[in-house]
N, C-alpha and C positions, 0 to 999 in steps of 0.2 A: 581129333587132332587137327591143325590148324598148320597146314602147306604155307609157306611164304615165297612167292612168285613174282619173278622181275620178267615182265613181257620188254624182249628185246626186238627194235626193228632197225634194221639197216638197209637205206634206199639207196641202191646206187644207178643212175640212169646210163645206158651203154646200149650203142647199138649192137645188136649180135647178127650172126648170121646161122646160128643152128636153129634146131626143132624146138621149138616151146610148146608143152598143154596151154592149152586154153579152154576154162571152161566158161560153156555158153549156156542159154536156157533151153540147146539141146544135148547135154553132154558135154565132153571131152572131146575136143578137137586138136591137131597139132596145128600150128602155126606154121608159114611159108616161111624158107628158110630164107628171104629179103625182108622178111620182119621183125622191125625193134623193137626191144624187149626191155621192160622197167623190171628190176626185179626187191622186191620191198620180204626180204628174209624176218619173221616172228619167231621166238622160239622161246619155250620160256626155258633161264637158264641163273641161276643166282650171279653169274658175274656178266659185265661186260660183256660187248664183242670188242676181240682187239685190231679187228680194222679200224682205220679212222673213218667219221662218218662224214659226206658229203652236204653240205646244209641246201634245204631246196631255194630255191631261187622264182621269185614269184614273176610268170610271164605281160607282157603290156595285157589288161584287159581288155577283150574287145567293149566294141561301144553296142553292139545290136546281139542277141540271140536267138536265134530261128526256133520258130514252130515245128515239131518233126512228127510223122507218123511214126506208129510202133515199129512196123516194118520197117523204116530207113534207120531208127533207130538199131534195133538188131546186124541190119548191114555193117554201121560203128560199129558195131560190136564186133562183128566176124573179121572184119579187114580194118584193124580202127587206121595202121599206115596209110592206109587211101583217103581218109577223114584229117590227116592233122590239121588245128587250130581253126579245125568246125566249131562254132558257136551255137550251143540248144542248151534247151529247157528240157527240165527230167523231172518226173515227180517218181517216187519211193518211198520205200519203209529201208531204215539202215537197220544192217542186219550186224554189223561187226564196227566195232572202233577201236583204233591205234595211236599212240600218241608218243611219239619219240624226238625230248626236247635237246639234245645231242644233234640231232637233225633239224629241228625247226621244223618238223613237220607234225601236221595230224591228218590223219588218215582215216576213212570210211567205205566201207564195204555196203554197196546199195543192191537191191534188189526193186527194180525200176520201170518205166512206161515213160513214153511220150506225153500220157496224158493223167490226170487225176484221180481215174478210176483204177481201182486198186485189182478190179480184173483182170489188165492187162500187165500188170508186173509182175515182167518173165524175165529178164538180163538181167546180168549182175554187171557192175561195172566197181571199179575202184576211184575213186575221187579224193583229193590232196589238197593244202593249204599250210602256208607257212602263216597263216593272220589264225588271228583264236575264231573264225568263224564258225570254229566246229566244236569249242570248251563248252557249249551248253545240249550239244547234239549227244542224243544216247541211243544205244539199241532200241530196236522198236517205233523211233520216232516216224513219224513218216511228215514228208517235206517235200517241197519246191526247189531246185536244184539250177543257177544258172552255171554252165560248165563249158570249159575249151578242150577238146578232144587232144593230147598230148600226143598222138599217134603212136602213142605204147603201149605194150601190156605189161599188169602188175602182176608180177608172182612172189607168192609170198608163202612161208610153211604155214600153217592154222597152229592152235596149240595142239591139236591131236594130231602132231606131224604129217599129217595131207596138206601136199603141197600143190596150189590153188594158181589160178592165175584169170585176169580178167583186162579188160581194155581199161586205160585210167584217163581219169579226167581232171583239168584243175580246177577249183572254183573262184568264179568270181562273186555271188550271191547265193544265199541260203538262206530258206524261210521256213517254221514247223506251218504244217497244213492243222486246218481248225480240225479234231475229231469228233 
């Protein structure tokens, strides 16, 4: 028997000021409660959500993206508020994809490094684009990522209603890595 399933996501960006999870490549952490919060709701459901949806709005690119260690990379990660509109390079394997055109966005779930060696991809981050940057990106792929740190975190439900949350970034370039 054959399920028919409408993956819904609704992005609404808001500062908050409560506890958010946030998970890291160590666990589940809570978030400080001066930390803003993206939060990207998935659920599969046969109808609509009947909030209206926010369309993403795409930030000035920067012109340079910084070289980062794994380590400063994870700091993003833990604190991404202290980072907004850092500019780096990520390589990853995408591990989840979203794509909600009510929104203009598409979205991707990375599992990530500073650098090309696929040893050190420990963070997961969220990453966003309203351009089709991401219509030929699929699970598994692993890529070259240039990214501006949004200084939020994305929480979103998964399908198996675990509800997730990671620091998000938006893209200005993406490339598949050769395997």
């Amino acid at each position: 028997m054959t399920a028919v399933r409408r993956l819904t996501v609704a992005l609404a960006i808001a500062a908050t000021t409560g506890v958010a999870a946030c998970g890291t490549d160590s666990g589940q952490k809570a978030a400080t409660a001066n930390e803003p919060t993206t939060t990207i709701s998935a659920s599969i459901s046969a109808s609509k959500t009947t909030e209206p949806a926010t369309p993403m709005t795409e930030p000035t690119a920067p012109t340079t993206f910084e070289t980062i260690t794994d380590r400063e990379l994870k700091l993003i990660a833990k604190t991404p508020a202290d980072h907004k509109d850092r500019a780096i390079v990520v390589y990853g394997r995408v591990a989840e994809t979203l794509r909600d055109p009510d929104l203009g966005a598409e979205l991707a779930r990375l599992v990530c490094g500073a650098t090309p060696d696929q040893a050190t991809w420990e963070t997961e981050i969220m990453i966003g684009t309203t351009e089709d940057q991401l219509r030929d990106v699929v699970e598994g792929d692993e890529v070259r990522v240039e990214v501006t740190s949004t200084g939020r975190r994305a929480t979103y439900t998964s399908v198996l209603g675990v509800e997730m949350s990671n620091p998000s970034f938006w893209v200005s370039g993406i490339s598949l890595l050769d395997s």
